[in-house]
C-alpha positions in Angstrom: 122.8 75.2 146.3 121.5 78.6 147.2 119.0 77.8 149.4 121.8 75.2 151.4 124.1 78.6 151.2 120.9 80.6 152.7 121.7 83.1 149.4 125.1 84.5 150.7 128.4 84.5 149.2 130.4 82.2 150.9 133.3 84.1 150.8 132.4 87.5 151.1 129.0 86.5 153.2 126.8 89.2 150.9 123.1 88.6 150.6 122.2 87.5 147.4 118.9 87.5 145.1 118.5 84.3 142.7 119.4 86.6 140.1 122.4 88.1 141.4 123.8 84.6 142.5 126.6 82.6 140.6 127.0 78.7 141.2 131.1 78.3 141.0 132.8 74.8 140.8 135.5 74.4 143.4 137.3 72.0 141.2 137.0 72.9 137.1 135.0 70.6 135.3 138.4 71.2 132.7 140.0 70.0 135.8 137.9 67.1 136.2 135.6 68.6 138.7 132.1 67.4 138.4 128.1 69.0 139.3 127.8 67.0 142.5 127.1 69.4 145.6 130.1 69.2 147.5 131.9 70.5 144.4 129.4 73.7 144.1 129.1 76.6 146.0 126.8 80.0 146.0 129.6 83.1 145.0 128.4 87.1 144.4 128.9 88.2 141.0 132.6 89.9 142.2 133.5 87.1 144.4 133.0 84.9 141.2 134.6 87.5 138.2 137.7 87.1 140.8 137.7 83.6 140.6 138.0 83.7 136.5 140.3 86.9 135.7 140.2 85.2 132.4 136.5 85.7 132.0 135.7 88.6 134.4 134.6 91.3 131.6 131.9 88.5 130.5 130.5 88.0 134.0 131.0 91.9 134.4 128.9 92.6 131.3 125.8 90.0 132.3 125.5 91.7 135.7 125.2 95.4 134.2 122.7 93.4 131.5 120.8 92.3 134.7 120.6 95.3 136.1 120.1 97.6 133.3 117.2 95.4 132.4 115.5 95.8 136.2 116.1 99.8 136.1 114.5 99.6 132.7 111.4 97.5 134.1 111.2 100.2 137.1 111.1 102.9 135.1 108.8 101.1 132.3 105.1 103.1 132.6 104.1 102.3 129.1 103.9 98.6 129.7 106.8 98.3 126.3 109.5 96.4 128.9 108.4 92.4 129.4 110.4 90.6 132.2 111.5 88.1 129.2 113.7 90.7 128.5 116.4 89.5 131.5 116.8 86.7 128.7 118.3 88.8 126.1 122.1 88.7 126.8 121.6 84.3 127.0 119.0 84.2 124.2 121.3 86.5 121.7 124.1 84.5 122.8 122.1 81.1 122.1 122.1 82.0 118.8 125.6 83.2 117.9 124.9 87.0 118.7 126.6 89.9 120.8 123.7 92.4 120.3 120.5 93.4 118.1 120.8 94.7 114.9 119.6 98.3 114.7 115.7 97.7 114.9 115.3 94.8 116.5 115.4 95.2 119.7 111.9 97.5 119.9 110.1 94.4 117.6 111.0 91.8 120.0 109.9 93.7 122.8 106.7 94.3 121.1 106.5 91.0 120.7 107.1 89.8 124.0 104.4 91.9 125.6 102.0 89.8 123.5 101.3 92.2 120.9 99.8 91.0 117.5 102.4 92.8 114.9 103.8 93.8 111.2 107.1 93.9 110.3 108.3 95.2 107.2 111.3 95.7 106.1 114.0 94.6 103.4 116.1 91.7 103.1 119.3 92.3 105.4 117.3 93.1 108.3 117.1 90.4 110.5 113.3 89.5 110.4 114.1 86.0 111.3 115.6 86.7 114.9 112.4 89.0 115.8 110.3 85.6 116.3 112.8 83.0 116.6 113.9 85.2 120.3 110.5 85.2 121.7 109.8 82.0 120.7 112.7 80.4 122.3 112.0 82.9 125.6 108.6 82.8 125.7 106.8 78.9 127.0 105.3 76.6 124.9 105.3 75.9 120.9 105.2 79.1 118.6 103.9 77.9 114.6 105.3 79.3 111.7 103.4 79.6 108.7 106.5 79.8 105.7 105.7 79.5 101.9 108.3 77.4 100.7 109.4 74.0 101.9 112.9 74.6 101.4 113.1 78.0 103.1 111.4 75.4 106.0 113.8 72.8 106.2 117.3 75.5 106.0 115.7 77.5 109.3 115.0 74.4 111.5 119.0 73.0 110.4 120.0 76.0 111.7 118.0 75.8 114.8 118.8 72.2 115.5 122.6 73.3 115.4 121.6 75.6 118.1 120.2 73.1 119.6 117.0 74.6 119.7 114.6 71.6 119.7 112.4 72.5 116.3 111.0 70.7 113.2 108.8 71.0 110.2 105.9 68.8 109.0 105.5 69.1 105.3 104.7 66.2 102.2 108.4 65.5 102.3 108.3 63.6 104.9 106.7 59.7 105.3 103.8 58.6 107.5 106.0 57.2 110.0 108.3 60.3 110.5 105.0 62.2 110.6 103.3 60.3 113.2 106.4 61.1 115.6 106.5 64.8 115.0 103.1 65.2 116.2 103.8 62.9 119.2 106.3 65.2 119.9 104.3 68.0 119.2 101.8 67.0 121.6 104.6 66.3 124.5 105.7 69.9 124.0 109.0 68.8 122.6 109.3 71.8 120.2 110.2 75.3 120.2 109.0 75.8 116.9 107.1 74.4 114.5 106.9 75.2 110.9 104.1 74.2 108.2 102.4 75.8 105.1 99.2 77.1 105.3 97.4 74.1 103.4 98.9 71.9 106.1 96.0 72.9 108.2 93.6 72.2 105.2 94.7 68.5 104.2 92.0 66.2 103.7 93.0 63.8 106.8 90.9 64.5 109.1 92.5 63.2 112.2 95.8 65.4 111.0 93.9 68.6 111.5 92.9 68.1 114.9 96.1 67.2 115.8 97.5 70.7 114.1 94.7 72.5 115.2 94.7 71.4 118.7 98.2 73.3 119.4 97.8 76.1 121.9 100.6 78.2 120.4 102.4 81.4 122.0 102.8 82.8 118.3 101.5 82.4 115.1 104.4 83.6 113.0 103.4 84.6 109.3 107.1 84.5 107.4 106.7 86.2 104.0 103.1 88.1 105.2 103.2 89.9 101.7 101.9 86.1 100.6 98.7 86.7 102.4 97.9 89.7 100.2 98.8 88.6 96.6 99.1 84.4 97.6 96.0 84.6 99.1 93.7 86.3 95.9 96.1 84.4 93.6 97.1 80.2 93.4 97.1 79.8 97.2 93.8 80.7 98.6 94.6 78.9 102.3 96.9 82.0 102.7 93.5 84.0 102.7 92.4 81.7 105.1 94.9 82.4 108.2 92.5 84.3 110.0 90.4 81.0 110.3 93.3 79.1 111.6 94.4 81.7 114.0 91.0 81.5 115.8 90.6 77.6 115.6 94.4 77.7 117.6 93.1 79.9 120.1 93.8 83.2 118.8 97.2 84.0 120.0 99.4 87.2 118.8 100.5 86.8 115.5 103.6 87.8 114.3 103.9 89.0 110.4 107.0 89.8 108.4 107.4 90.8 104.9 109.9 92.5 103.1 107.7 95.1 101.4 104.0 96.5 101.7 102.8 99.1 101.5 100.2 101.6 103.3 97.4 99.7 101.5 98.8 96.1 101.4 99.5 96.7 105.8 96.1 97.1 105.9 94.6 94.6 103.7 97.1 91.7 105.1 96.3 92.8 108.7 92.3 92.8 107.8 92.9 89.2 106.2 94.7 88.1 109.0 92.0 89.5 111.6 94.1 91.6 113.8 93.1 94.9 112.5 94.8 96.7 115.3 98.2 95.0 115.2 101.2 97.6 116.1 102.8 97.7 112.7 106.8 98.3 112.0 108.5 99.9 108.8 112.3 99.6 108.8 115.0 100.4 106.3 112.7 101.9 103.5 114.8 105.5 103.1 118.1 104.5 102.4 120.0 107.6 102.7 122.9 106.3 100.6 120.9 105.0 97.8 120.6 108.1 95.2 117.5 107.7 93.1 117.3 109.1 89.9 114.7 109.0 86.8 115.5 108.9 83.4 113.3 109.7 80.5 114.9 107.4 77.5 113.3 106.2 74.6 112.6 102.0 74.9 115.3 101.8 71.6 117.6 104.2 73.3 118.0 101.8 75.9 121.2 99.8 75.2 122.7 102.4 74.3 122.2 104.8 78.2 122.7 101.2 79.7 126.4 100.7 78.0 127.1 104.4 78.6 126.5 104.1 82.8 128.1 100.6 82.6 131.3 102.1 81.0 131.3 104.5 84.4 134.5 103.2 86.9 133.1 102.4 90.2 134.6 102.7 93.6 136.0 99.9 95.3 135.9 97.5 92.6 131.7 98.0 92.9 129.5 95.9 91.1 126.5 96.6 89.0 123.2 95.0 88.8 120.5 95.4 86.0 117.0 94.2 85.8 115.2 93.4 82.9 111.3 92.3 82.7 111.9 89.8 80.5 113.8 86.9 78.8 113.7 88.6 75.7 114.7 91.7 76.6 117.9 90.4 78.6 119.0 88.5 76.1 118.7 91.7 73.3 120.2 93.8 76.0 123.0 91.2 76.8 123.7 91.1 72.8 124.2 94.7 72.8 126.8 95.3 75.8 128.8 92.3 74.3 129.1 94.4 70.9 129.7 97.3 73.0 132.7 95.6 74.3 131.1 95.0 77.5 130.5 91.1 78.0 127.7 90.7 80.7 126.0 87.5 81.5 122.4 87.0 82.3 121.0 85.3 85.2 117.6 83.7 84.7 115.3 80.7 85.4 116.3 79.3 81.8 119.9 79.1 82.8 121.0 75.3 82.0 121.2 74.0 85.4 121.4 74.6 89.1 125.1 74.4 88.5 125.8 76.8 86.0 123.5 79.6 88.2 125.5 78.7 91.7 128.6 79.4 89.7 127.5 82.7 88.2 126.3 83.5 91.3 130.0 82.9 93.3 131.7 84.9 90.0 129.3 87.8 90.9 130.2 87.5 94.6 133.4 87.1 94.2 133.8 83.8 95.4 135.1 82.2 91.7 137.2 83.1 88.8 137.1 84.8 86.5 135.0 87.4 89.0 131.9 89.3 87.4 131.6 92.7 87.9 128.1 93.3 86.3 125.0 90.8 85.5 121.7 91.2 83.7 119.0 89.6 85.6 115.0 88.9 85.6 113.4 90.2 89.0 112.5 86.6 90.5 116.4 85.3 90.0 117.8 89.3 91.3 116.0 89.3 94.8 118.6 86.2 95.2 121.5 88.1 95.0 122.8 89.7 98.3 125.9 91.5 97.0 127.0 94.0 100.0 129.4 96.0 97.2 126.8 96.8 94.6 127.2 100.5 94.0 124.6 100.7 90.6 121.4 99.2 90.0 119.9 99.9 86.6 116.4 99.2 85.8 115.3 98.9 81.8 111.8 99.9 82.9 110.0 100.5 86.2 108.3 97.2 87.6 104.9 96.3 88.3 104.9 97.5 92.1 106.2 99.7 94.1 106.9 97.0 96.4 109.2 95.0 94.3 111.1 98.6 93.3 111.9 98.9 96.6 113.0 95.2 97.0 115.1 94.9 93.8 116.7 99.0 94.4 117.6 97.8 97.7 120.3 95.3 96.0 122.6 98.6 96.4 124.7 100.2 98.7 124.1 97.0 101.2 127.4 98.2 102.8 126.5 101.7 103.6 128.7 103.3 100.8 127.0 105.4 98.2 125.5 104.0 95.8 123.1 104.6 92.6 119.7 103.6 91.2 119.1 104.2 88.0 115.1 103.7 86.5 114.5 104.4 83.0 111.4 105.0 81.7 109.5 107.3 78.9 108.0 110.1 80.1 106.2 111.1 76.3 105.3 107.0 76.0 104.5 105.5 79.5 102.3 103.4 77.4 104.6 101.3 76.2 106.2 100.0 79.2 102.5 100.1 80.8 101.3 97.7 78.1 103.8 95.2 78.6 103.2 95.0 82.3 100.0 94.2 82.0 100.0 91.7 79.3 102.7 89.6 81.9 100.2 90.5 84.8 97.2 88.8 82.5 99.4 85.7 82.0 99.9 85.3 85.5 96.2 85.3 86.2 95.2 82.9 83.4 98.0 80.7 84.8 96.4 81.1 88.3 93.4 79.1 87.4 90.8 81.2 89.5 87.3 81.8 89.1 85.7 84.7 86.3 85.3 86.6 89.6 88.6 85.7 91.3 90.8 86.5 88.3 88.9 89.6 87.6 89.5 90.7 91.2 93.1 89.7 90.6 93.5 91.7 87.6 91.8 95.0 88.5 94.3 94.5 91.7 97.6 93.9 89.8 96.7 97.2 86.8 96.3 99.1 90.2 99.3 98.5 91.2 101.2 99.0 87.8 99.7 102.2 87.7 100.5 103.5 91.3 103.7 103.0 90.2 103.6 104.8 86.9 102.6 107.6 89.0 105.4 107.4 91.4 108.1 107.3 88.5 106.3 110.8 86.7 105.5 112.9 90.0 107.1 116.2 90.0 108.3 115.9 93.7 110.9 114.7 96.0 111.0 110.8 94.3 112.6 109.4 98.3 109.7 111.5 99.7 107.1 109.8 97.9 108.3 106.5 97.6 108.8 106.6 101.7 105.9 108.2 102.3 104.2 105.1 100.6 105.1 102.9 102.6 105.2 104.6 106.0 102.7 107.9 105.8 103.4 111.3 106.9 106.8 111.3 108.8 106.4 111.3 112.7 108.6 112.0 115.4 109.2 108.9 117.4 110.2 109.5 120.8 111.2 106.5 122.4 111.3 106.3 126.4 114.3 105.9 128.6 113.7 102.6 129.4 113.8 101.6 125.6 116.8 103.8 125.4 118.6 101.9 128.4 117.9 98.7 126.8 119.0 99.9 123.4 122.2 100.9 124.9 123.1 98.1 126.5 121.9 95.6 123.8 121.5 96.8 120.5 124.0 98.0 117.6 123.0 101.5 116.2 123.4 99.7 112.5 125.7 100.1 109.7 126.7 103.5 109.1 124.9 104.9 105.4 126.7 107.5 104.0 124.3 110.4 103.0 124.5 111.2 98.8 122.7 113.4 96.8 118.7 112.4 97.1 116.8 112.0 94.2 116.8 113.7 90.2 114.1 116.5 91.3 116.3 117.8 94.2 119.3 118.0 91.8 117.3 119.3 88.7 119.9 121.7 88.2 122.8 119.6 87.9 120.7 117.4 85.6 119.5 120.3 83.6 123.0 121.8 82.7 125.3 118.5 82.6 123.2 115.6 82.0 121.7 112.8 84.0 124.9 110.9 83.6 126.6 113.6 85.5 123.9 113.4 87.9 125.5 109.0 88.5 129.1 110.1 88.4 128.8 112.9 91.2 127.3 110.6 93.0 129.8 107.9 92.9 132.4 110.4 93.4 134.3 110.0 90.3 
């Protein structure tokens, strides 16, 4: 149609670039009208908005995106601005989206100028839109390595309903099924491809080739941190990535995790042979998360726990409390319930998937009778994405600092301020230290590795207990450290205008986080002369 119309308006008889040219049906295809040539013709972008009042401040906003996007590309001397990026407006809208989440928008530039990269940050971020929008832009298949087969099969549904053509190939599925997604595989049919990392080790021979044979335009590592403590652990192929990255060609990869820090960045970057990766850390300081430490006594514990349960929260807020153990919720659970405050306990022990999904909508507030507060054991907490949790307690610090950060992180979701709360014993860190790494030892004899494997492995997780030891007892600023762990020595970021004019154009600025108090040593004082329960209720604002 635009080369019959020689790339002019027919009505207004402007020139017009491929880009700038709309195709307009004279009769509506609501109308009847149909695709056939006589019924199309080549229209400006004004000529067009003034043919649909109804939709002109849609056509208005894809021209500005069009031409923000060249301005930004002229202006571009750092090479950060890919000519993908004319996509964004149709690819965010492809998937349900106005604009990027606060962060976003500089990863999938990154990734689109064929940068090998990290990503961390926590849940609520959006990692999953960072490779599924340069995939989908970008030509060819793009693999992604995911842990869990589940986690496989709920991303390609949702895909599939955008129609983006996309598939998995796991042991769920039968010979027959599996013969066709290869086929398809091989004709290109596919967007994205997902697999676990041992699905490049099976012992069929003629399976490999066919995996190995793909020439992808990413190698997405979901859940990266896997690479680090997976890979040493029970599923050595994750330590094995670099291997397949090289056998598909070596194309960038792109890893997400929710949490690493300095040390784990490096190792999983070393493991995954792209040393020199540009590396990402979002959403570590959370400005409206106050953190405090609190020195209490491991039998003193019910009792601090019922005292900052029986605090009011705002907003009907929720609270969440982790325990390290089964035994220890279910001692801590006896005591609130004598205390007068009936708390249930979410664990892997629960009786059935039911009985959990309900617990969970009572916490959410999806079912009656609603619950405002729940005990929980680490693995079964990280499930819970409560935006309106304003406490989170823990009976004793974890074994990283990368799960603190995960399971604090459960608060203040919404941007209101909210508390965490870590107990610990200053005078016996023993204690808590001792039970840490008798559960780390079980998980290493349960790993089945070699002497020298489970050694490794258990030298690895005691380092880890005690880095965060240290963290809980250091004198200083507690956010300072913690986010200097994961991201260094603070830098200024200056970002150029062309990265500002796309940000302005497509990206949100994020939800707003109210600033609180930061941490027990910058409010000493108040701690000093009223008590660290004072120190909770300021910050709640009660």
């Amino acid at each position: 149609m635009l080369r019959r119309d020689k790339f002019e308006c027919v009505e207004c008889g402007k020139p017009c670039n491929p880009d700038e040219a709309d195709i307009h049906h004279l009769l509506p295809r609501s109308a009847g009208g149909g695709d056939e040539p006589s019924n199309l013709i080549t229209l400006c972008d004004g000529c067009h908005a003034a043919h649909h009042p109804k939709l002109s401040a849609g056509l208005a906003r894809r021209a500005i995106e069009r031409w923000a996007v060249r301005l930004a590309l002229w202006l571009d001397r750092q090479g950060s601005v890919s000519e993908q990026s004319e996509s964004f407006g149709p690819g965010l809208r492809l998937f349900g989206l106005d604009r990027f989440r606060d962060g976003q928008l500089p990863v999938v530039q990154a990734a689109l100028t064929g940068r090998s990269l990290l990503v961390v940050s926590p849940t609520g971020f959006g990692k999953t839109l960072c490779f599924q929008l340069p995939a989908v832009l970008r030509r060819g298949v793009s693999v992604v390595v995911s842990p869990l087969k589940a986690l496989m099969g709920e991303q390609v549904s949702s895909l599939l309903r955008r129609k983006i053509p996309s598939s998995f190939i796991n042991s769920d599925i039968g010979p027959d099924e599996k013969r066709l997604r290869y086929w398809l595989l091989a004709s290109n049919s596919f967007k994205l491809l997902y697999v676990a990392p041992e699905r490049f080790f099976v012992r069929n021979a003629h399976e490999q080739e066919q995996l190995r044979s793909v020439r992808p335009a990413f190698l997405v590592i979901d859940e990266a941190h896997c690479v680090d403590q997976w890979g040493r652990d029970f599923r050595p192929e994750y330590g094995r990535l670099k291997e397949v990255r090289e056998a598909l060609g070596s194309p960038p990869v792109l890893a997400f995790t929710a949490t690493a820090g300095q040390e784990m960045q490096e190792r999983i970057l070393a493991s995954l042979g792209i040393p020199d990766a540009q590396v990402f850390v979002r959403g570590v300081d959370r400005p409206n998360i106050a953190l405090l430490r609190w020195s209490v006594p491991v039998d003193e514990r019910p009792g601090v726990i019922a005292q900052l349960c029986g605090i009011r929260l705002p907003g009907k807020g929720k609270v969440m409390i982790f325990v390290p153990t089964r035994k220890i919720g279910e001692a801590l659970q006896k005591h609130l319930s004598e205390e007068g405050l009936k708390t249930p306990f979410y664990h892997s022990q629960l009786s059935g998937a039911w009985e959990r999904e309900q617990l969970l909508k009572r916490f959410s507030g999806e079912s009656r009778p609603e619950v405002d507060r729940i005990i929980c054991t680490s693995a079964f907490g990280m499930g819970l994405d409560i935006k309106n949790v304003r406490m989170v307690i823990h009976w004793q610090y974890p074994s990283s600092i990368e799960d603190y950060l995960q399971e604090f992180g459960r608060a203040g979701r919404d941007g209101e301020a909210s508390v965490a709360v870590l107990l610990h014993d200053r005078s016996n860190a023993r204690r808590d230290i001792g039970l840490l790494q008798f559960m780390a030892g079980r998980a290493v004899q349960n790993a089945q590795l070699s002497r020298a494997e489970a050694l490794a492995a258990s030298n690895h997780k005691v380092a880890q207990i005690d880095r965060m030891a240290r963290l809980t007892t250091t004198h200083g600023c507690f956010r300072e450290a913690l986010v200097g762990y994961f991201t260094g020595p603070r830098r200024p970021v200056r970002r150029s205008f062309s990265t500002w004019l796309l940000e302005l154009v497509f990206a949100d600025r994020g939800v707003r986080q109210q600033k609180v108090v930061c941490c027990d040593a910058c409010q000493q004082r108040l701690i000093d002369r009223q008590g660290a329960l004072a120190f909770v209720i300021k910050v709640l604002g009660e």
